[in-house]
C-alpha positions in Angstrom: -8.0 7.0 -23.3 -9.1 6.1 -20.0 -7.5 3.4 -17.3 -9.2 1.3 -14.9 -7.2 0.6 -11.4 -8.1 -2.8 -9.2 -8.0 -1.8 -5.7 -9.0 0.8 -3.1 -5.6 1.1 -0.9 -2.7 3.2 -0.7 -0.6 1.9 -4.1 -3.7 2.6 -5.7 -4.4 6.5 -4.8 -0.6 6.7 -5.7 -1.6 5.0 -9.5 -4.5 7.4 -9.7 -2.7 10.6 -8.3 -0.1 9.7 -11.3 -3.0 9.0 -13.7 -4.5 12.4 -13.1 -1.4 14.4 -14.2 -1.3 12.2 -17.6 -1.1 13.6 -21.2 -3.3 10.6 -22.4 -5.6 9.8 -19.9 -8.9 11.1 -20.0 -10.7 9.2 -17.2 -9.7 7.4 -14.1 -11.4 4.6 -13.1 -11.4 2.7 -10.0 -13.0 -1.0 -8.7 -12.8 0.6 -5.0 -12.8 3.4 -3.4 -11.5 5.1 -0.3 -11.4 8.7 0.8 -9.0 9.5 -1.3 -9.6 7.7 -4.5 -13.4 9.4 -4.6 -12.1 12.6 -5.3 -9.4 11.4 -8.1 -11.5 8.5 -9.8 -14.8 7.2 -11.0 -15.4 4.5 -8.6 -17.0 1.4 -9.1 -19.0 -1.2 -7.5 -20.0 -4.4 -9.5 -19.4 -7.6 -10.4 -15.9 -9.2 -11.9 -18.4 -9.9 -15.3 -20.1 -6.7 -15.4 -17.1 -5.1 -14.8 -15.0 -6.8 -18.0 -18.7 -5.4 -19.7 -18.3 -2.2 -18.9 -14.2 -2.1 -20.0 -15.2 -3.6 -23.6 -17.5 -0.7 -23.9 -14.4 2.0 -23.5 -10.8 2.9 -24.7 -9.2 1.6 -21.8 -6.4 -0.6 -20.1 -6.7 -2.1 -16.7 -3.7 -2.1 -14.3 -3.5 -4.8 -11.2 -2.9 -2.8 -8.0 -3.9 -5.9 -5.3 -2.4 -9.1 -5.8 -5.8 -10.8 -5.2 -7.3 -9.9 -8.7 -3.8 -11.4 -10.3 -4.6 -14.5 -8.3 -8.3 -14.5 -9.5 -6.8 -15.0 -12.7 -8.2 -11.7 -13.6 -5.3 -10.7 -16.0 -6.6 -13.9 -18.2 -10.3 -12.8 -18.3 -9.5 -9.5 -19.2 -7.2 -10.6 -22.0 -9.6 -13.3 -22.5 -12.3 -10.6 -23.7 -9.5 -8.7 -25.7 -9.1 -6.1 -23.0 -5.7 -4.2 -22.5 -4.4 -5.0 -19.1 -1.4 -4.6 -17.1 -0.7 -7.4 -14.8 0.4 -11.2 -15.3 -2.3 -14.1 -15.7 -2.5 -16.5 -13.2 1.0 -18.4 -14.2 3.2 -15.8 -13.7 0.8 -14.9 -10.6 1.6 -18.6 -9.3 5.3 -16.8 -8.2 3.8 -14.9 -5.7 1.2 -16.5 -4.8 2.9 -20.1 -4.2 6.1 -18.8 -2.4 7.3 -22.8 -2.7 6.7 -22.6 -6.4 8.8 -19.5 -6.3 11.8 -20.8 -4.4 11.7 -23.9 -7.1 11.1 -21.3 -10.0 14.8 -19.6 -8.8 16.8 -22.5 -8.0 16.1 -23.6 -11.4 17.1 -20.6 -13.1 20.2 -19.7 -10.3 18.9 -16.7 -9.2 20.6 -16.4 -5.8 18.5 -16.8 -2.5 18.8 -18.0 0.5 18.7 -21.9 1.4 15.4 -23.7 1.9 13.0 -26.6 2.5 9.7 -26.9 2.3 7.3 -29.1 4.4 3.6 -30.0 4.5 1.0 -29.6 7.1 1.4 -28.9 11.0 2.7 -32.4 11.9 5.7 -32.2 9.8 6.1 -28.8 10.9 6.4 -29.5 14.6 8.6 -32.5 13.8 11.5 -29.5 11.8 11.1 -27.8 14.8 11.9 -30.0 17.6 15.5 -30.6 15.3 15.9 -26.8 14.4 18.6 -24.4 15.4 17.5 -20.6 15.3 17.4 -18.2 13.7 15.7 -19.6 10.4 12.2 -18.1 8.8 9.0 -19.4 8.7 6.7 -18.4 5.4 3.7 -19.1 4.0 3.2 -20.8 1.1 0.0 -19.8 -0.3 -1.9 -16.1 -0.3 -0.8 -14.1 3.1 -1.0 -10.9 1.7 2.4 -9.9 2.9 1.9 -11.1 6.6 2.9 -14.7 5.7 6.4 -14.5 7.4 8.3 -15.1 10.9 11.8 -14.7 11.4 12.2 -17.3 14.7 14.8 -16.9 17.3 13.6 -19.2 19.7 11.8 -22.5 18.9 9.0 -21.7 21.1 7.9 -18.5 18.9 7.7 -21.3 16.0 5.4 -23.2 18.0 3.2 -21.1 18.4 3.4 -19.9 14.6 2.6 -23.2 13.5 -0.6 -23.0 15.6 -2.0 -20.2 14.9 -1.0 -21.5 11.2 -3.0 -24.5 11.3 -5.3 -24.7 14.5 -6.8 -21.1 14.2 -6.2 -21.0 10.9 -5.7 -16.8 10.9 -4.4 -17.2 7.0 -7.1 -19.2 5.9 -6.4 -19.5 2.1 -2.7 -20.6 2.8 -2.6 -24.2 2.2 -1.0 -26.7 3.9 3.0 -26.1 2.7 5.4 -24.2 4.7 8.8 -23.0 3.3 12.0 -23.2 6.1 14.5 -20.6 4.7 18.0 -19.7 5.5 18.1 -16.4 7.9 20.2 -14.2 6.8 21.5 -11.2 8.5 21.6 -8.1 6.3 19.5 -5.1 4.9 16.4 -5.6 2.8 15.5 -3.0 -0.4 12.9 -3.5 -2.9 13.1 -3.5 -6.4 10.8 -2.9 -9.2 10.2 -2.9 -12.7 7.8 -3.2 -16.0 7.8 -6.3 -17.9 6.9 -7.1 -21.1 8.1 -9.5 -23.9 10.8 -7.1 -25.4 12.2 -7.3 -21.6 12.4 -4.8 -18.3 12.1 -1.2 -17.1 14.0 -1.1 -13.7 12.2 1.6 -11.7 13.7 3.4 -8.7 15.3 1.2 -5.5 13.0 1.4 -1.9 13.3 0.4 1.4 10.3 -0.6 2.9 9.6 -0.5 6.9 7.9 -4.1 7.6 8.0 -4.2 11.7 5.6 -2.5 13.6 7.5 -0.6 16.2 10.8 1.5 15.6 14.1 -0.4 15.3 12.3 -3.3 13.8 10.5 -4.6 16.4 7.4 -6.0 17.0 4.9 -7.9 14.3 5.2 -8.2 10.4 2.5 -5.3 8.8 2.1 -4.8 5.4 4.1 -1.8 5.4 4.5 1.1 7.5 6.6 3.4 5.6 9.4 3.6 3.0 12.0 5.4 1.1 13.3 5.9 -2.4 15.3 6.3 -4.3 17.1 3.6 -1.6 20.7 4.5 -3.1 22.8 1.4 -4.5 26.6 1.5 -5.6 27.3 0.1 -9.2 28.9 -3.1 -8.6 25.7 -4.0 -6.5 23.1 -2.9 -9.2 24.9 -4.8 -11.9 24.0 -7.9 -9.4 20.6 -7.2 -9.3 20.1 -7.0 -12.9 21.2 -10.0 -13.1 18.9 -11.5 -11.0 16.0 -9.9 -13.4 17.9 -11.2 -16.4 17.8 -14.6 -14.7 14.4 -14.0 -13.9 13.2 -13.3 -17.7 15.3 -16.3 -18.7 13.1 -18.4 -16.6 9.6 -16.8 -17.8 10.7 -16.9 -21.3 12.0 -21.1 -20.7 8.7 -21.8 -19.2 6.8 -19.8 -21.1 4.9 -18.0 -18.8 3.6 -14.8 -20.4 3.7 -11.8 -18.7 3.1 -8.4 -18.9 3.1 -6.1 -15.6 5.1 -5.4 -12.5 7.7 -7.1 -11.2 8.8 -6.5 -7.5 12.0 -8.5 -6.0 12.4 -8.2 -2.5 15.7 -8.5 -2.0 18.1 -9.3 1.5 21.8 -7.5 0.9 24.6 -8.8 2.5 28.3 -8.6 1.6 27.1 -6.5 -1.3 25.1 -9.3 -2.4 21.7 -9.9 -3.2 19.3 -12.4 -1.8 16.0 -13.6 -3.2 13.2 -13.4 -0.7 10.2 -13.3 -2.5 9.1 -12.0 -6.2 5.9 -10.6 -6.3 3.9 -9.6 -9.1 2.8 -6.1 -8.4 3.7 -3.0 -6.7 4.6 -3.0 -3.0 2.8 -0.8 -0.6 3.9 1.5 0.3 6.6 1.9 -1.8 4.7 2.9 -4.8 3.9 5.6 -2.6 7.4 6.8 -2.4 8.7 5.6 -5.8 6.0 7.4 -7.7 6.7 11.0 -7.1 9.8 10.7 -7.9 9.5 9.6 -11.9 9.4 12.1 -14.6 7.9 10.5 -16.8 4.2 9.9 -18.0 3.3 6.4 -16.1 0.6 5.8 -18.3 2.5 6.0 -20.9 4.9 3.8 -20.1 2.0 1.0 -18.9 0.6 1.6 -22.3 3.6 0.9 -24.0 4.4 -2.3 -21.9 1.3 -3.5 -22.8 1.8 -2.5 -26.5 4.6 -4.4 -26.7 7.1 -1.9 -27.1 10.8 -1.8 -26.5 11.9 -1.0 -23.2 15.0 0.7 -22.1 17.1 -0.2 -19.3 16.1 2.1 -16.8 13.6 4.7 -15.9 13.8 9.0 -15.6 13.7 10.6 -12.0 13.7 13.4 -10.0 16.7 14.6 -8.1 14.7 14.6 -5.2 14.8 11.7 -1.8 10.7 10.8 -0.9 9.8 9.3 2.7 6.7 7.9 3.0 5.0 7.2 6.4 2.8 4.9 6.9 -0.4 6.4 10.0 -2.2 3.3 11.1 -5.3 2.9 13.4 -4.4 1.5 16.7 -4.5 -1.9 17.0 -3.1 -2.8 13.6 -2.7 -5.1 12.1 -4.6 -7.6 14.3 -7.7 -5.7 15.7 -8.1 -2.2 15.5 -11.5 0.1 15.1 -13.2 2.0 12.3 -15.2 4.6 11.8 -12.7 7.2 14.1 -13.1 10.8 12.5 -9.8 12.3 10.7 -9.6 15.9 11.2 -7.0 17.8 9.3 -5.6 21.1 10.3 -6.8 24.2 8.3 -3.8 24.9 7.0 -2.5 21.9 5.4 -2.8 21.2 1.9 -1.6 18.9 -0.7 1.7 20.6 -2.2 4.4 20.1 -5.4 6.6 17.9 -2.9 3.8 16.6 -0.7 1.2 13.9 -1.3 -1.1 12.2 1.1 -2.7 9.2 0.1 -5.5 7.7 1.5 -6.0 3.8 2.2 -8.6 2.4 4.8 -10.3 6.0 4.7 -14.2 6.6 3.6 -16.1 10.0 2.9 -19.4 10.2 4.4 -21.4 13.5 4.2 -18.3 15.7 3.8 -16.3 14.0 6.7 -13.5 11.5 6.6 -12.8 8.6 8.5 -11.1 5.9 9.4 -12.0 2.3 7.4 -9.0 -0.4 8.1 -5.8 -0.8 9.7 -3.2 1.7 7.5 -5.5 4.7 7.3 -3.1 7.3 5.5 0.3 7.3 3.5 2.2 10.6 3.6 4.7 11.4 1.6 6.9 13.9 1.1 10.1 15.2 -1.3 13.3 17.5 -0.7 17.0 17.6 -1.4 17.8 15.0 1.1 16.2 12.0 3.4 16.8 14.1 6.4 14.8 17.0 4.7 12.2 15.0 3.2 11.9 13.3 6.8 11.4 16.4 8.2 8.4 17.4 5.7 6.9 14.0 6.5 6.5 14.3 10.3 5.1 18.1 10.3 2.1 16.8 7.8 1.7 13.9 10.2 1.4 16.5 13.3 -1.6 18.2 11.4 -3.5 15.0 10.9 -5.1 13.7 13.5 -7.9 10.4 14.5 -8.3 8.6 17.9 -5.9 5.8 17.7 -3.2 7.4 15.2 0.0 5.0 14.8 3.2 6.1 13.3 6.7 5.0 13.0 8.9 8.1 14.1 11.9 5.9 12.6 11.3 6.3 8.7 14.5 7.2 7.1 16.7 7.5 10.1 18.9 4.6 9.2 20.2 6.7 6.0 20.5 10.2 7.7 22.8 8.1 10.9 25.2 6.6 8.0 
């Protein structure tokens, strides 16, 4: 059987990587490519019709790595043309891609978040602000691809939000609404699992590192690093489950079919968690660090989410803590350069325990380099987060491009409690 993967980033080198060790796969496809991805996949470069051509020719299922083919409605067309795929159409897409849908979506089904209001457009905006005490957040409504969100302390940071918002439009597929949430102070984790109609495969806890500097500072990034398995007492997982209980409750209610990851990110406080935001794929780069860590056959399990199968409660791992850090060009994630060569010590190599995945990389005449604003993900596994932190950083000193960014912070937290 072969698989097709959507994207060309980090997540989706971690999917293929996966996809190469498989006892049923036979080739890996990819609509994408990076550095990386080249050497593990068939990559591909056509159109969204040719493409659904060339998958009705093969034995194959598709899985959704980049939110932006989910909200193409690509899961639909696929299906449409009798095509196994793994990935929700564009209903169930609607929950991350309408963040005000989503905050409707859980106060109807009482899945516990924080408290919020939504408004519309940059005058109504302003007019919250002048009568707002901080802190509150600020998100996007509409597509932001994880960049959507400002936590304000001071009112003039949310002025100029709102213009950069709506007068230089830098998100310009967001829409016009604005959701106004409820800060609260407290620890975020990430959780994930597969979702089919039988019900949900919990996958390993992560924490992902959002800020761009060390001790959370500075801008909102996609991601520069993460960890897993993020470690969670009982009486705290049995309140996330319900939250994905809830959660199934509502699809099931409003009948929105769906069949592919589900990722919660999730604010803890008390021992209680908080709603942020569901969306409907993998994060990056947690995939990178959750990955490595399962012992079982991934494809398998996609294939038998989309088959319909039973599902039990919760997935197979490895013993093993993974740190994943994030190397970014300089720059990120505003303006940075491309085309910088990556050079690689001659003595580093790809080990049992130690995975680099490539994102904004490309492979021209034998040489890599740099192409976007998170170049590289590095990962690596040991006994403990201080070990596996360790493992991390001497990869990252072997790896080297003008304008390499890391966060020397990954993992710290956990060692210093």
């Amino acid at each position: 059987m072969d698989v097709l993967i959507l994207g060309n980033g980090g997540r989706e080198d971690a999917f293929a990587a996966s996809f190469r060790k498989s006892n049923i796969i036979d080739n890996t496809f990819s609509y994408g490519c990076n550095g990386g991805l080249i050497k593990k996949a068939k990559c591909l470069d056509m159109s969204f019709d040719d493409l659904i051509n060339f998958s009705k020719t093969r034995d194959i299922f598709v899985v959704a790595g980049s939110e932006k083919f989910l909200f193409a409605s690509l899961g639909d067309q696929f299906r449409n043309a009798g095509i196994k795929f793994f990935g929700p159409g564009k209903k169930g897409a609607l929950l991350e891609e309408k963040k005000a849908y989503a905050r409707t979506f859980a106060k109807k089904y009482r899945i516990n978040a924080p408290g919020y209001e939504v408004v519309r457009g940059y005058a109504e905006l302003l007019d919250y602000i002048k009568k707002a005490i901080p802190p509150y957040v600020l998100k996007i409504s509409g597509p932001a691809y994880g960049k959507g969100v400002s936590i304000i302390n001071d009112n003039n940071e949310a002025i100029k939000w709102a213009h950069d918002v709506f007068q230089k439009r830098i998100f310009p597929d967001a829409g016009e609404d604005i959701v106004i949430e409820e800060y609260i102070e407290g620890y975020e984790i990430s959780a994930f699992a597969l979702v089919n109609s039988k019900g949900y495969l919990l996958l390993p806890y992560a924490q992902d590192y959002k800020r761009l500097y060390e001790k959370d500072l500075g801008p909102n990034t996609g991601g520069m690093g993460a960890i897993a398995p993020y470690p969670v007492n009982s009486s705290l997982h049995e309140k996330i489950k319900i939250l994905f209980d809830k959660f199934y409750e509502g699809i099931k209610t409003e009948d929105i079919e769906y069949t592919g990851f589900l990722y919660m990110g999730l604010m803890i406080k008390d021992n209680t968690p908080y709603l942020l935001e569901f969306n409907v794929r993998m994060g990056d780069p947690e995939t990178q660090a959750v990955l490595p860590l399962l012992k079982e056959d991934l494809a398998e399990k996609i294939l038998s989410c989309i088959n319909e199968e039973e599902l039990k409660n919760s997935s197979d791992i490895k013993p093993e803590k993974s740190v994943s850090v994030v190397l970014a060009s300089k720059g990120y994630p505003i303006k940075y350069k491309k085309g910088n060569l990556i050079t690689l010590h001659p003595s580093l190599k790809e080990e049992k325990n130690i995975h680099i995945f490539h994102a904004g990389t490309v492979l021209k005449e034998k040489k890599l380099y740099t192409n976007g604003g998170r170049v590289l993900t590095v990962t690596a596994l040991s006994d403990s987060f201080k070990n596996a932190r360790e493992k991390a950083y001497k990869i990252i000193e072997q790896i080297n491009f003008e304008g390499k960014y890391f966060r020397k912070d990954i993992g710290r937290r956990l060692i210093n409690e």
